[in-house]
C-alpha positions as CSV (number, residue, x, y, z in Angstrom):
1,X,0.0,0.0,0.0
2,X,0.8,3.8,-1.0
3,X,1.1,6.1,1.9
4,X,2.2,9.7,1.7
5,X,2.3,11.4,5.3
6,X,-0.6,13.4,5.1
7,X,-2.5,9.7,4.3
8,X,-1.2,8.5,7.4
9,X,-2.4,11.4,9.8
10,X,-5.8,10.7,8.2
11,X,-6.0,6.9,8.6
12,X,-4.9,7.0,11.8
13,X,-7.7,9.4,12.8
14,X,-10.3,6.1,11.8
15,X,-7.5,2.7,12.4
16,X,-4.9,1.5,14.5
17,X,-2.8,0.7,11.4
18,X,-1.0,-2.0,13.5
19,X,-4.2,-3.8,14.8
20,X,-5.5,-3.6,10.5
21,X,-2.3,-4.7,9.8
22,X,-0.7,-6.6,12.3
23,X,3.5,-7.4,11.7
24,X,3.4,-5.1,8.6
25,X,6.8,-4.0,7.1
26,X,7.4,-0.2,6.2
27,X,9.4,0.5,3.0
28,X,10.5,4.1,2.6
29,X,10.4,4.7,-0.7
30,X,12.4,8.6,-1.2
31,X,14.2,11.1,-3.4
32,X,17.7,12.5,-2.8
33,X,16.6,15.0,-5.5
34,X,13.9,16.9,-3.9
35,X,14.2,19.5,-6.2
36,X,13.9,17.2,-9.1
37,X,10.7,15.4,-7.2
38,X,9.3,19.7,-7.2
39,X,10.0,20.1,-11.0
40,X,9.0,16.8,-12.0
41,X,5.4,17.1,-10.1
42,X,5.1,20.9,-10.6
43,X,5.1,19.6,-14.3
44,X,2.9,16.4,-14.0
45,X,0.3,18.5,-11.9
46,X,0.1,21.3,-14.7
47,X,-0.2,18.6,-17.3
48,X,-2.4,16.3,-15.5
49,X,0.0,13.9,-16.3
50,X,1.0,11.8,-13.5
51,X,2.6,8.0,-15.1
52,X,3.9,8.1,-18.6
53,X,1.6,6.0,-19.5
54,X,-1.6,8.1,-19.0
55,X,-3.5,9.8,-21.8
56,X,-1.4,12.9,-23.4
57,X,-3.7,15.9,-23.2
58,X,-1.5,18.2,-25.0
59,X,-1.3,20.7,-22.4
60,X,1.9,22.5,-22.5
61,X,3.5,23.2,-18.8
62,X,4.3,26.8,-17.8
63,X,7.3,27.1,-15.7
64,X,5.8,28.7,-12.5
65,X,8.7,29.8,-9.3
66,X,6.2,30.2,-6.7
67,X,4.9,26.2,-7.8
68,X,8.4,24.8,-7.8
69,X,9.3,26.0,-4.2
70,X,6.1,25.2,-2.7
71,X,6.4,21.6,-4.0
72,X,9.7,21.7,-2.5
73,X,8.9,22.9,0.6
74,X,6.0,20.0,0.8
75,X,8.4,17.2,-0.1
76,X,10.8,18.2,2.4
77,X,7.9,18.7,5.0
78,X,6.9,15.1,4.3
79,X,10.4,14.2,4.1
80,X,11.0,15.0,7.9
81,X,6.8,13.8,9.0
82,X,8.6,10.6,7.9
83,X,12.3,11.0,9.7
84,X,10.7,12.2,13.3
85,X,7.8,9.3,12.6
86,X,10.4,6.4,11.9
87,X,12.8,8.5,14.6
88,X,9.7,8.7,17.5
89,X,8.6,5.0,17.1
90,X,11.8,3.2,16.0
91,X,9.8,0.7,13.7
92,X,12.4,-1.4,11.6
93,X,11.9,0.3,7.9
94,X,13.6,-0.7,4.6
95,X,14.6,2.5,3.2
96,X,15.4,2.5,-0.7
97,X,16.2,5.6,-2.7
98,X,14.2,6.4,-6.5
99,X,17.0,7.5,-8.1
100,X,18.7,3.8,-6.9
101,X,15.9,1.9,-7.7
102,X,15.8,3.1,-11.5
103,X,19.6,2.6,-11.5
104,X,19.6,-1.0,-10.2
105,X,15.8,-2.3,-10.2
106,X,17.0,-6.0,-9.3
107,X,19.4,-5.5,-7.0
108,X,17.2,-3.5,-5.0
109,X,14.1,-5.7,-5.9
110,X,16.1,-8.5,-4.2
111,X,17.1,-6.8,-1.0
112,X,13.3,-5.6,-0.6
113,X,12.0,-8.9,-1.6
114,X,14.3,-10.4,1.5
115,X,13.3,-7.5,4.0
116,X,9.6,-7.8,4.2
117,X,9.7,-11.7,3.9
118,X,8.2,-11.8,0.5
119,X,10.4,-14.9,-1.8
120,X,10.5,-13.7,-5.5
121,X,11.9,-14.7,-8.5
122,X,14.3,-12.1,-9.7
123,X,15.2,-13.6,-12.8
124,X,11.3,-13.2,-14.0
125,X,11.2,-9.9,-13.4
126,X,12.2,-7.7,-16.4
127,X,11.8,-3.5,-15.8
128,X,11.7,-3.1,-19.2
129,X,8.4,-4.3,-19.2
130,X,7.2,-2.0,-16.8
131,X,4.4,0.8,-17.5
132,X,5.8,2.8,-14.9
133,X,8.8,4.9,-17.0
134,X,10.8,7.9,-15.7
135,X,9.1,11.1,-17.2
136,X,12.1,13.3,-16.9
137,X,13.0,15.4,-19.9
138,X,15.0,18.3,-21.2
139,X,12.3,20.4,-19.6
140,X,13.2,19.5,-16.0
141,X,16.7,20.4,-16.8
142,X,15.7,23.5,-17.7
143,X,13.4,24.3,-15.1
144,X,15.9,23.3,-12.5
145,X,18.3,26.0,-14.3
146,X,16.3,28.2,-14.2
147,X,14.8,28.0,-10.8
148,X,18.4,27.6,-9.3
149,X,19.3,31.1,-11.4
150,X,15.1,32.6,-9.4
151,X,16.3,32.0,-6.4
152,X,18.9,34.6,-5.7
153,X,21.7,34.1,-2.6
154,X,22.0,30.3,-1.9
155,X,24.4,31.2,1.2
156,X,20.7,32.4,3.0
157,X,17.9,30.1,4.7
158,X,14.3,29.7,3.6
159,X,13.0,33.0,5.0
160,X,15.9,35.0,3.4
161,X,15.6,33.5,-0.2
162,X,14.8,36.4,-2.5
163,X,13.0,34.2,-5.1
164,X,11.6,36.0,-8.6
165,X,8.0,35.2,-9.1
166,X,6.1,35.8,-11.9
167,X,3.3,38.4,-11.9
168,X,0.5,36.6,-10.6
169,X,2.9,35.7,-7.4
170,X,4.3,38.7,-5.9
171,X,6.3,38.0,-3.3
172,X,5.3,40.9,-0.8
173,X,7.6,42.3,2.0
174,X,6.4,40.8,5.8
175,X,8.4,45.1,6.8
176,X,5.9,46.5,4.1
177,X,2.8,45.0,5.0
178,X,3.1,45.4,8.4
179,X,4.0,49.3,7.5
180,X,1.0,49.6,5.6
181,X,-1.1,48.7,8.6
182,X,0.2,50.6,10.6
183,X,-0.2,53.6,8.0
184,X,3.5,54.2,7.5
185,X,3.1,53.3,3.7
């Protein structure tokens, strides 16, 4: 089963995941590239376009700043839900890395097939056959570019980044609206 974070804070609002599923195994299935993971879904969600395998609809992405970094931000929030959850209950996981997966699919289908207790044949297992393909084109090259090039200072923390957003996404100054309320401006 799928879980993302935010799944998991709603389940366990209804189940006791361990009493539905008593002895489960946890595989941690993350990015090193969490800016690629932003681009990459900041492009899928535009297109509507989430497996390469789903219907083309044509619709041409629209590199958006603002969409990027709050992508990123999510993936790293989820990224430490998961850290502090696996940290706080100390449940044995089996961690395994995307980009490592689609380097080495059996190696790592082998050491996941022994770590939840589930015997498989490696040699009947071919990736190749796979509908699930990487989507990753020129585009996301790009995008990262050009993202990297938005965000001004790298040497300064989240709240200091002096990203470029387009029109529609002004980033507004925390001094100048609280100026304006208090009728400075």
């Amino acid at each position: 089963m799928k879980v993302f974070g935010y799944h998991l804070v709603r389940i366990q609002e209804e189940i006791s995941i361990e009493e539905w599923f008593p002895g489960f195994s946890y595989v941690w299935l993350h990015r090193r590239d969490l800016l690629g993971q932003a681009i990459s879904f900041t492009i899928a969600t535009q297109t509507r376009r989430f497996r390469e395998y789903a219907v083309d609809r044509g619709i041409t992405p629209e590199y958006n700043a603002k969409q990027i970094y709050d992508r990123l931000e999510w993936f790293a929030l989820e990224e430490a839900r998961w850290r502090e959850y696996f940290a706080r209950t100390a449940l044995p996981i089996h961690q395994l890395y995307y980009e490592d997966l689609v380097k080495t699919p059996h190696d790592h289908m082998k050491a996941l097939s022994k770590a939840v207790g589930v015997p498989i044949d490696i040699g009947t297992i071919n990736p190749a056959s796979s509908e699930v393909a990487v989507q990753r084109t020129e585009l996301n090259k790009e995008w990262r570019e050009r993202f990297l090039s938005d965000c001004g200072d790298i040497t300064r923390l989240k709240g200091c980044w002096n990203v470029k957003f387009d029109a529609k996404h002004k980033k507004v100054s925390p001094l100048r609206t609280l100026l304006r309320k208090i009728r400075l401006l």
